[in-house]
N, C-alpha and C positions, 0 to 999 in steps of 0.2 A: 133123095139122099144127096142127089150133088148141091142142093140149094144152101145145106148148111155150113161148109168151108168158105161157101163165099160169104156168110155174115160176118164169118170171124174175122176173117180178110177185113172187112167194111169197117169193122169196128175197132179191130185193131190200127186198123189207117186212120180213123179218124182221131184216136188215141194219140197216136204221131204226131200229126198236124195238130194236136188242140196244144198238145207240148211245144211243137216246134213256136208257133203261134203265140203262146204264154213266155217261153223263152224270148222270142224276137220283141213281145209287145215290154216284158222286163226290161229288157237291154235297152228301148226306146227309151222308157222310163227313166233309166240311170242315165243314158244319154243326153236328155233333156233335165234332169239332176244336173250333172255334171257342166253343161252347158249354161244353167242358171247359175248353179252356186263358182262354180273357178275363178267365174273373174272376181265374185266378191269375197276372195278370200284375201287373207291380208298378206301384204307387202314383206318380203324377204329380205328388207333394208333393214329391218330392227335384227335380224339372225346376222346377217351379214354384217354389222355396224355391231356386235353384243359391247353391251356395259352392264354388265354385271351387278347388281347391289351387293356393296362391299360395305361391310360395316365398318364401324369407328375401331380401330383398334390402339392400343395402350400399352408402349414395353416398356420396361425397366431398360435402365444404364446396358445391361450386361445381354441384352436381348430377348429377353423371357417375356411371352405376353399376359399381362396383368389383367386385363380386361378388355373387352368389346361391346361395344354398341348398335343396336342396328336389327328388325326382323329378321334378316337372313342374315345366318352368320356363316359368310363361305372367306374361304381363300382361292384365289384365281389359281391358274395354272397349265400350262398349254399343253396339247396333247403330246407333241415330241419332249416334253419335261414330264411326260405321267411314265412311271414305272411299264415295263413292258407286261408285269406278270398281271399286274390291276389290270389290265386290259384285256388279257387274257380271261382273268378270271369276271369280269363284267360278261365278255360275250358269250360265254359258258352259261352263265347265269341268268341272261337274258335275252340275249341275240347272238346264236350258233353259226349262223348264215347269214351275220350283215354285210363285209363283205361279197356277198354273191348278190344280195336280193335289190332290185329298186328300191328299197324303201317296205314294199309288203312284201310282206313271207304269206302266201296263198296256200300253203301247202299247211302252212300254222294257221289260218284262217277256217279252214274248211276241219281241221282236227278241232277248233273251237268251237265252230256254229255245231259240229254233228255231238259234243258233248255238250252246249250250253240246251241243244231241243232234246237231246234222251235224259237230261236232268231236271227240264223242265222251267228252269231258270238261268239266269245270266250269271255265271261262274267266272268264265275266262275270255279273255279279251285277242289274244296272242297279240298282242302291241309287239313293233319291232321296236328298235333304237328308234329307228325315225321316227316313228309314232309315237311314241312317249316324248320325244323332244314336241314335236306338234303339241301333244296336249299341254306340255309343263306352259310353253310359253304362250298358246291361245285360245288354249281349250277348257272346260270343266271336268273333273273327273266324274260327273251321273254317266253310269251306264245305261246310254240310250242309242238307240240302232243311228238316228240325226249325228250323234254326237260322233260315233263309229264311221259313217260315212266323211263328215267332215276331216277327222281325222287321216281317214284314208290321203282324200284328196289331199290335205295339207303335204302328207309325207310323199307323197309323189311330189310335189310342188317343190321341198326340200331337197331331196334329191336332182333335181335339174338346177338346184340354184346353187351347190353346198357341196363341198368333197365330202367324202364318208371320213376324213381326218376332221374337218370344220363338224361336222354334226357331233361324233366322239366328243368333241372340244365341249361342245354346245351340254351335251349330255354330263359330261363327268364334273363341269360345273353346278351346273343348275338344278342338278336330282335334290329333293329331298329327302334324307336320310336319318333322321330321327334326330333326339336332343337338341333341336333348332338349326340344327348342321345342314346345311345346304352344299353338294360336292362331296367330291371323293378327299381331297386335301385336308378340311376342314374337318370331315369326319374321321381322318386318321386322327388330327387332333385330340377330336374329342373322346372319342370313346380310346383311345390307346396314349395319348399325349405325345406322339411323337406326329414328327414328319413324314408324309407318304412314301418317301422313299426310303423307310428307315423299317416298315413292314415288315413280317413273316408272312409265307405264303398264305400259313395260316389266317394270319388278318388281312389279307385282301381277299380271301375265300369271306368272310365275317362280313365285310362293308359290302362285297358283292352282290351279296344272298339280301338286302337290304332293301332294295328300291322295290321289288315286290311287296313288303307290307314293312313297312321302319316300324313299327309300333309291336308289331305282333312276330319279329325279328332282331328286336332290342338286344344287344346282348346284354345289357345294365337291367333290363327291368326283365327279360325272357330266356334266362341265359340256357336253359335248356333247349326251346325253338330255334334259338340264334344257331345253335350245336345242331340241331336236323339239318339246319337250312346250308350251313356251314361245310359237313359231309356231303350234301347234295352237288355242292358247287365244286370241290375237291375232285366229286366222281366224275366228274363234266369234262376240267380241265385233262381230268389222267386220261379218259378216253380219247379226248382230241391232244393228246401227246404234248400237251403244253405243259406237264412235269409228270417224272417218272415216278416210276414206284417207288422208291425210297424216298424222292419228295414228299408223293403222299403220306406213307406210310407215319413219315417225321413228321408230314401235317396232323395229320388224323392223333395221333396223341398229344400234339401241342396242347398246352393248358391254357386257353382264352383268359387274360385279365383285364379286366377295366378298369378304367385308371375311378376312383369313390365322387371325383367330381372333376369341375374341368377348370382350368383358368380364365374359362368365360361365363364363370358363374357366379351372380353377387357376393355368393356366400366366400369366394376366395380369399386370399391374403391381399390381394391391389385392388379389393372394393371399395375401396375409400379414396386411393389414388387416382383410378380408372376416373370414380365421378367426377372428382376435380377437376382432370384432363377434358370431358364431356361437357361442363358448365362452363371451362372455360374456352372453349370455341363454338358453343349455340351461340352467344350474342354475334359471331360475326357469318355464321356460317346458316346458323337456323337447321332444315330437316335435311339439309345433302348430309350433315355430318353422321347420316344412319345408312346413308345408301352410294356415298363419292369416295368411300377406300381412305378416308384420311388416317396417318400412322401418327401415332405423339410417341415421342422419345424422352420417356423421363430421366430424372437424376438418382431416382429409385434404386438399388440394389438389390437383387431379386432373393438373395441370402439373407439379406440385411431385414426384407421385410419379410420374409418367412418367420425370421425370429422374433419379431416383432408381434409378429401374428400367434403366434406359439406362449411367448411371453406374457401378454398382454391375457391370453383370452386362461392361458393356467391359471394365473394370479384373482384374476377375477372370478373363475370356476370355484375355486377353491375355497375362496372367501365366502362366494353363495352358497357352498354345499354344507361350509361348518354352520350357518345361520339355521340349517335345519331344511329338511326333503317338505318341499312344498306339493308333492304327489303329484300322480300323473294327470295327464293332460284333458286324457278323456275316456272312454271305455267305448269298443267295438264289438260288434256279436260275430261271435265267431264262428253261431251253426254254421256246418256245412250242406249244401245241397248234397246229393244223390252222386253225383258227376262229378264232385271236388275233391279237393283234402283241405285240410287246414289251414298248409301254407298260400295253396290259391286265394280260398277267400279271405286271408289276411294282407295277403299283396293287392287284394282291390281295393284295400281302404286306403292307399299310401298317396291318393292322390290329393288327397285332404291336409296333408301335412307336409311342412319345409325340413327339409334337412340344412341346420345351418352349421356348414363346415364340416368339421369333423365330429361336429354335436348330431347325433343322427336319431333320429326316429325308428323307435321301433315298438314291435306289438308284442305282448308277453303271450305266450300258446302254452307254457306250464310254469306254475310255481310252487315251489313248499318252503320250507325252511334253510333249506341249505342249497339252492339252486333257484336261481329266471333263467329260462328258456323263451327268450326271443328270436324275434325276424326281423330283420332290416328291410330296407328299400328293393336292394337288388337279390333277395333271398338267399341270401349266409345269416345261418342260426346264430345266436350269440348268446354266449353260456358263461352268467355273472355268479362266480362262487368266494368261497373263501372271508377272508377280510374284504375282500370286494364288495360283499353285500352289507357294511357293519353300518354303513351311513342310512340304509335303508330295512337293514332287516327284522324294525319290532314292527311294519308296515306290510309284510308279508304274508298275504290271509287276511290280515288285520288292521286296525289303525283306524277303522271307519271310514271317515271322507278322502284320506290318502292311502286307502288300503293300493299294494297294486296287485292283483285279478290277471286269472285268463283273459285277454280282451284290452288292457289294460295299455294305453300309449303310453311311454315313456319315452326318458332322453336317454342314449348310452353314450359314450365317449371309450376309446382304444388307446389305454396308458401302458408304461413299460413292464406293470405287473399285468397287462388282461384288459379286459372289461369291465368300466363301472356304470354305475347307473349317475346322470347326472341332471342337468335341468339348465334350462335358458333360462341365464341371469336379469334380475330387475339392476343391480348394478352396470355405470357402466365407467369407461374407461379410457384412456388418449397414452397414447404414444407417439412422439417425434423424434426424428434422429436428423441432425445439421453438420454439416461441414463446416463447421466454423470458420475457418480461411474463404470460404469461397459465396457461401453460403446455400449451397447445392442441399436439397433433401435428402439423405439417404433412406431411410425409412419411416412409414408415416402409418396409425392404425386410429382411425378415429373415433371408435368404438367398439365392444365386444364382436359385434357382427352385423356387416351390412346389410343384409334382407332383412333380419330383424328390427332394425334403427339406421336409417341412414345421415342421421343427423350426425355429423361432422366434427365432433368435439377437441379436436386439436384447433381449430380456425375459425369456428365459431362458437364454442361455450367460453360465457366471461365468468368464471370463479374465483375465489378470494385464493389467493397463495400461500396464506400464511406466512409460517417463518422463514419460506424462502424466497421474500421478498428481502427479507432483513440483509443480506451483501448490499444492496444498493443504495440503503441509509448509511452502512460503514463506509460506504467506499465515497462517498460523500462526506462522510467525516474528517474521511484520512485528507478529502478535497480542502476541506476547510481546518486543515492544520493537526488536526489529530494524528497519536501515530500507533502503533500494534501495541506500544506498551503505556499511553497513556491509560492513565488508572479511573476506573468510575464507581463508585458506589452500590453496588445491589443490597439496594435497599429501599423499605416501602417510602413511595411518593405520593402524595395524590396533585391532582389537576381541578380547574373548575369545567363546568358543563356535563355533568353529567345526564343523565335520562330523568332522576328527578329532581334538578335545578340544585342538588348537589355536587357535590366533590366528585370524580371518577377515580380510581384509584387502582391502576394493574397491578396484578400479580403475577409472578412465574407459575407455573404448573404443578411446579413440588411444595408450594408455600413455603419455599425456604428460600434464606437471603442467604449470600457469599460474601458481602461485607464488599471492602473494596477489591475489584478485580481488575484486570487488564483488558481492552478492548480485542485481542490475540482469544486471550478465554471466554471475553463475555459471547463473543461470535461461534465460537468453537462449542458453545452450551447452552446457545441460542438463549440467554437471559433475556426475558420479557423487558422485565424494568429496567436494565442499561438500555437495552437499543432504544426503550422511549424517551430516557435520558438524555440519550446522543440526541435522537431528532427533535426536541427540545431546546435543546443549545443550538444548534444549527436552524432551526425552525423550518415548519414543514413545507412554508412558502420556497426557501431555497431548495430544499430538498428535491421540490416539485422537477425546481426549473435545471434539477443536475440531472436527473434519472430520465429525464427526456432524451439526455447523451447515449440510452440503451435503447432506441428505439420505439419508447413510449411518450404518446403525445399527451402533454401538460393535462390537456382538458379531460384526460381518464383517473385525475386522482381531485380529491378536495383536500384542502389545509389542516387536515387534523393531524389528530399524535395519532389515532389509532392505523395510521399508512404505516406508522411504523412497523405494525404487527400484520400486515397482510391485509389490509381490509378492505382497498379498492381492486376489482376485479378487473382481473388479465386473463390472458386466453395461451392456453398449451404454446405457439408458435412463438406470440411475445416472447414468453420466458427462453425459448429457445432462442431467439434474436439475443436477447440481453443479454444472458449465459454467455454466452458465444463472443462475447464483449473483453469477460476475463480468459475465457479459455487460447484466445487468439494475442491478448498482448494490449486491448485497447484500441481496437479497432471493430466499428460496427461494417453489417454483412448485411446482405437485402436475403431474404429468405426465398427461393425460387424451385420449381419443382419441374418443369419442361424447359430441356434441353433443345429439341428442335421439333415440329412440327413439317411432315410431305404429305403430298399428294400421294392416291394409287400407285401412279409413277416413278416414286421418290422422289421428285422434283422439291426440293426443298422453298417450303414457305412461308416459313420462319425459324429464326435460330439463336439463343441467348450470346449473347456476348460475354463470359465468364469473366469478373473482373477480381481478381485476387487482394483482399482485405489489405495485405501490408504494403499494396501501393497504392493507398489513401489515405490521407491524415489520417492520427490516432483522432477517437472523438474521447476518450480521457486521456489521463497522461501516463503513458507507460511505466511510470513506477507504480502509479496507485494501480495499474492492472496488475501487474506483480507482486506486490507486495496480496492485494486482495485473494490471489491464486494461492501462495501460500496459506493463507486463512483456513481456506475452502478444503485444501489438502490435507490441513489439520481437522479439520470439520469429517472427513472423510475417513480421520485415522482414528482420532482420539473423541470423538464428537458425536451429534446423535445421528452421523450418518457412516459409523466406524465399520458397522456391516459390511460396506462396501471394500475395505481394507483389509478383512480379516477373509473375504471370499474370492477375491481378486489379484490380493497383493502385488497392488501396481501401485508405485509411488507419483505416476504423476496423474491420480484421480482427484479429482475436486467436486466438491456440489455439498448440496444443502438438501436438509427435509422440510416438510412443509404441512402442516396440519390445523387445523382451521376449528374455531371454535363449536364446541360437540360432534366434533368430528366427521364435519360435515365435505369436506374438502382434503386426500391424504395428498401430496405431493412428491416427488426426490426428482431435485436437478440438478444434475451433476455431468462432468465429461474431461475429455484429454484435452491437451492442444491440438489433435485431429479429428475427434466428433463428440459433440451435446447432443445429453439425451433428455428431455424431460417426459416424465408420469406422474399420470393424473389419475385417479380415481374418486367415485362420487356416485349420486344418483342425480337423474335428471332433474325430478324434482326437490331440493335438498333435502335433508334429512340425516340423521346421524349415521353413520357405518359404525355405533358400536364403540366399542374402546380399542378402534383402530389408530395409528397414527403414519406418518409418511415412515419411517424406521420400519413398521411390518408390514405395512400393505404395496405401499407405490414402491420402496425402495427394492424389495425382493425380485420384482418384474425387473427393474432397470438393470440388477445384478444377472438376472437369465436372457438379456439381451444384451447386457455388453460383455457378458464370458462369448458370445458369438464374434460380436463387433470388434473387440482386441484382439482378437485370437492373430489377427494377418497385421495387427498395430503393433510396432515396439514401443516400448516404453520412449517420452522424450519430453524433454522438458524444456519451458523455454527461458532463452536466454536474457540474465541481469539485466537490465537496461542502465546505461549511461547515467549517475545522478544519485546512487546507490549504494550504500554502507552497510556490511554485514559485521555481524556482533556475533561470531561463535558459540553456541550452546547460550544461548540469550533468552530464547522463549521458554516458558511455564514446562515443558515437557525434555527441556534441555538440546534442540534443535537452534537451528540459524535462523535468528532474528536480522529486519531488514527495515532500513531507514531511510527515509531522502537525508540527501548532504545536507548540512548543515540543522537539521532537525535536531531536538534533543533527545539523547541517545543515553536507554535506560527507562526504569520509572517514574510516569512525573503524575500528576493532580486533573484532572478535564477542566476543574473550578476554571483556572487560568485563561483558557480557551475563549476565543473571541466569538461572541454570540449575538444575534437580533434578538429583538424581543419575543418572546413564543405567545403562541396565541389561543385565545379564551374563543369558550362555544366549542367545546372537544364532542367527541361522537364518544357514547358511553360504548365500553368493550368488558364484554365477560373472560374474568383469568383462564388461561388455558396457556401453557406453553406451546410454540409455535403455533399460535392462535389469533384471532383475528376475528369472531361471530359482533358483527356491527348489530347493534341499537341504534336508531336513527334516532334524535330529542327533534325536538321546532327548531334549533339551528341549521340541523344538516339534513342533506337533500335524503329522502326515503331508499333503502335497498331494494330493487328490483330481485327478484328472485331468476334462478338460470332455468330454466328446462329445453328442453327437446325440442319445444314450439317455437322457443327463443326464434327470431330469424333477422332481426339485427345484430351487430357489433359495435356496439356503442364505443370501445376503444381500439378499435383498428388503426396500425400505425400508418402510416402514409407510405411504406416503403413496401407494402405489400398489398397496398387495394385491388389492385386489377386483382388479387390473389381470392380476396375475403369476399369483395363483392361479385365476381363468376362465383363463388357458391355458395351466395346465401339462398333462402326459401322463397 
């Protein structure tokens, strides 16, 4: 009986020892780990020395950012500049006891390993701060035991080389954080649109809760997980007394918003701006300009191009929506699994589809007759009733191939009655806005929407202008002796060269003749047949060589009569140069869009030189500016651009409409003596818009962007120049008429008028007022057609190349 306690004894000791033994031979193990891998771990000069990849970024004048460039889009930021509470709320959320631990929390290690074996699988890591720094900047995220020991070592490694403020530093930069946001900074940006220190405790509880899964923490795409994760991070803070009850409390009901997109998303209002800025420092900078922090400071107006963007993209909605619902997109099944609802499985599809702007995608989950019930992106239902549905509601249930369906992708759009249902246009569209004195851009949109199209149509589409090309044959006129009340004939002419080795013969638009008119009214009512008259007398050869004086080089037009109707193609910007010609007095302007260009640093490393218009020669002569401005004023009030007058009621508006033969080109250019706006509308590939003309299509936009743009302008007008005679209640509408000295004052004959000879081989033109659709015959050079592919600029003026050529294709 005594021989049995001693076996237990034996076997128990050798139990010990086989432990002690497996411990000791472990430890060797890690030892001789440890011993192999430390030294070949990498170098703490890249931690210690951090550069950051800082994307390209893009403000407006006023400081607003337009756009970025670049895989990581972070904002730098040092730890003694991060909010005290974000930091608070990160070590709540992630590391409770950074300041205490080296680098491993052993105590979180061991609460790890004893859940990742009773679960049977690799669940949790307990990464400290150090340790996720280690991985961000050298590690892979597989969870593999290698990768885990690496780590370790790394973060001890950190630690002996890094304050616990430099690792923070290291960390609140470099986390990835969902929506391409890299950092704490950057992510206040984006998902909230403010500045990190501009937070609710709320929203630093929100980015906190983050670095653990961005994706699955979203608040844009999860906003219910983001709200668990959210409260968890709140409860953390309250216990470790880094805000009180009532903070919480005022946390815990705060209402999380996301801002619907961010200003570093193509779909923005300075996606057109931003790429310009992009294209035009790759030729000197190449791939640093995505990861060297460069800032461009444009001339942009961050109001200026909201409205622009608002403007631009109404006008054009509008017009695609009355052509008729082109039905949705596509159709998605909407079973549900077992474990879902509806709205889930509709939120998986959304990764298939762009939301462009405020054009947003969504899935229909119910419809009938008097109600769509959709889902958007970041799952808010959206409920399109009323007159709201009348553009699409014989299409509900029914319609066949555009019926819209449970399942059903649509566009919606958020106007000031609600919800409608809309659609991504095949039209598209240009807006520019110029400082005329300076020639500064203030707002620029180069087509409906940049992710959609990012082809550029203010500075690279050449289309015909129609009748608002027609001031630069008058004001030509008035060069060659003509005056507002010389009188000309409307009435039919015809020409030789036509298309079939005939006569050509224009027409006005209405088929009606005015008999003799005044060159005051023929301008004011855009007559076809006078202004071909004028350039006729004057011949188109001179003509060529005056209009050159607005910025446009000779070799963009050919000798014919039909220049006079719009028919050599110019590009959004020209017109806005040339414009800018009368709005300023007679003086041309370089069109320019950055201001100055810095480094990371803001070390500045380049900066425009602003040179103010009226201290360089006029390049016309300042009465024919004036005298031409008046024109344009009348054109504006009494004219086919009077809209602008009867919604504005500003006296010193000037501009012209512009619509192009079957309407294939609308135009209105028009502006003060402090900003030209021109719009453009069109399709890429041409084709008719209908029996639209510049009066209702372009001109409506120009008028919902400059009720913005006056709003902070007083009215002004500029002043008589030296050389000038006014005749009291003189013009056709009983206003002040204006004459160079010594000119004949009154009505006189154009007969009289001293002329070159005009010239044979015309390009045939079909009638259209403010029209211009060329026929090329065997004399003249064939019409190139514009689209989207276009990716030369066959008339780019020289005073903006560096501009045209960074961004072409």
């Amino acid at each position: 009986m005594e021989f049995k306690p001693k076996r237990k004894t034996s076997i128990i000791a050798r139990l010990f020892l086989l432990i002690i033994g497996l411990i000791i031979a472990g430890v060797g193990v890690v030892g001789v780990m440890v011993m192999v891998t430390y030294p070949k771990l990498p170098s703490m000069d890249e931690l210690r020395n951090y550069q950051p990849k800082l994307p390209l970024q893009v403000f407006s004048a006023d400081g607003v950012l337009l756009g970025q460039f670049g895989q990581e889009h972070r904002i730098y930021i040092d730890y003694q500049d991060t909010p005290k509470l974000l930091v608070e709320a990160i070590l709540s959320a992630e590391d409770e006891r950074f300041f205490e631990h080296g680098g491993i929390d052993f105590l979180g290690i061991l609460r790890a390993a004893i859940g990742n074996i009773t679960s049977g699988h690799l669940q949790s890591g307990a990464s400290t701060i150090t340790m996720q720094v280690a991985r961000n900047f050298f590690l892979t995220t597989q969870k593999t035991f290698t990768r885990k020991f690496n780590e370790i070592l790394l973060a001890y490694k950190i630690e002996h080389s890094l304050t616990k403020e430099q690792i923070l530093t290291l960390y609140i930069n470099q986390i990835y954080l969902g929506q391409r946001a890299y950092g704490f900074a950057e992510a206040a940006e984006t998902y909230f649109g403010k500045t990190v220190d501009k937070l609710t405790i709320a929203e630093y509880a929100v980015l906190a809760g983050l670095p653990k899964a961005p994706s699955a923490y979203n608040p844009v795409v999860n906003p219910k997980r983001s709200h668990e994760r959210e409260i968890y991070v709140l409860g953390r803070m309250l216990k470790h007394n880094y805000i009180t009850q009532e903070q919480y409390d005022t946390a815990v009901a705060q209402k999380i918003t996301v801002i619907k997109g961010t200003v570093k998303d193509s779909t923005d209002a300075g996606g057109y701006v931003a790429e310009m800025a992009r294209q035009y420092l790759y030729p000197t900078y190449g791939d640093d300009v995505y990861t060297k922090g460069f800032k461009v400071y444009t001339t942009v107006n961050s109001k200026l191009q909201q409205a622009a963007y608002a403007a631009l993209r109404k006008g054009i909605l509008n017009y695609d929506m009355s052509r008729g619902y082109a039905g949705p997109e596509k159709r998605v099944d909407l079973t549900t699994p077992d474990d879902s609802t509806i709205d889930q499985t509709a939120l998986g599809e959304f990764d298939s589809f762009n939301d462009y702007g405020d054009l947003l995608a969504a899935i229909v989950l119910h419809v009938d007759g008097n109600e769509i019930d959709a889902i958007i992106r970041n799952g808010t239902h959206v409920k399109i009733t009323g007159k709201q549905l009348d553009p699409v509601r014989k299409y509900l249930g029914g319609g066949e191939a555009k019926q819209i369906l449970p399942g059903s992708v649509i566009r919606v759009i958020q106007g000031t009655n609600g919800w409608q249902v809309g659609q991504l246009p095949q039209t598209q569209g240009a807006l520019v806005a110029m400082n005329p004195n300076t020639g500064a851009i203030l707002a620029l949109m180069g087509g409906y929407d940049f992710t959609a199209n990012s082809f550029n149509h203010v500075m690279q589409a050449n289309r015909q202008p129609g009748s608002s090309f027609k001031p630069f044959i008058y004001s030509a006129a008035l060069d060659k002796g003509f005056t507002t009340e010389t009188v000309i004939d409307d009435s039919q002419v015809c020409f030789p060269g036509g298309n079939d080795g005939g006569a050509w013969c224009p027409k006005n638009d209405d088929g009606q003749f005015l008999g003799p008119i005044t060159l005051r009214q023929a301008l004011t009512l855009s007559r076809n047949l006078v202004t071909v008259k004028i350039l006729n007398q004057i011949t188109p050869k001179a003509a060529i060589s005056y209009v050159s004086k607005f910025g446009f080089p000779e070799s963009q037009f050919q000798p014919y009569l039909t220049m006079a109707l719009g028919a050599n193609e110019v590009t959004p910007i020209q017109m806005a140069q040339a414009y800018a010609v009368f709005a300023n007095g007679g003086y041309l302007t370089q069109p320019y869009f950055i201001s100055k260009i810095t480094d990371a640093n803001g070390n500045v490393l380049a900066q425009t030189q602003v040179v103010n218009a009226n201290t360089t020669p006029p390049v016309i002569d300042k009465r024919n500016a004036f005298i031409m401005n008046s024109i344009l004023k009348d054109v504006a009030k009494y004219g086919t651009g009077a809209r602008a007058w009867r919604e504005l009621h500003r006296s010193d508006v000037g501009g012209k409409t512009g619509t192009t033969n079957d309407s294939k080109d609308v135009w209105f250019d028009g502006y003060t003596p402090d900003i030209v706006t021109i719009t453009w509308v069109g399709y890429d590939q041409p084709k008719t818009l209908g029996r639209q003309f510049g009066a209702t299509l372009a001109l409506p936009i120009w008028i919902d962007f400059m009720r913005v743009a006056l709003a902070n302008l007083p009215e002004r007008q500029l002043p008589m120049p030296d050389g000038i005679v006014s005749e009291p209640e003189g013009t056709w509408k009983g206003d002040t008429e204006y004459y160079y000295v010594g000119s004949p004052i009154g009505k006189h004959d154009a007969s009289g008028m001293d002329s070159e000879d005009s010239v044979d081989g015309e390009i045939a033109i079909s009638d259209n007022d403010n029209a211009s659709g060329v026929k090329a015959n065997s004399s003249s050079p064939e019409k190139s057609n514009n689209s989207a592919d276009k990716a030369t600029n066959s008339g780019k003026q020289s005073s903006i190349d560096d501009i045209i050529e960074s961004i072409q294709d």
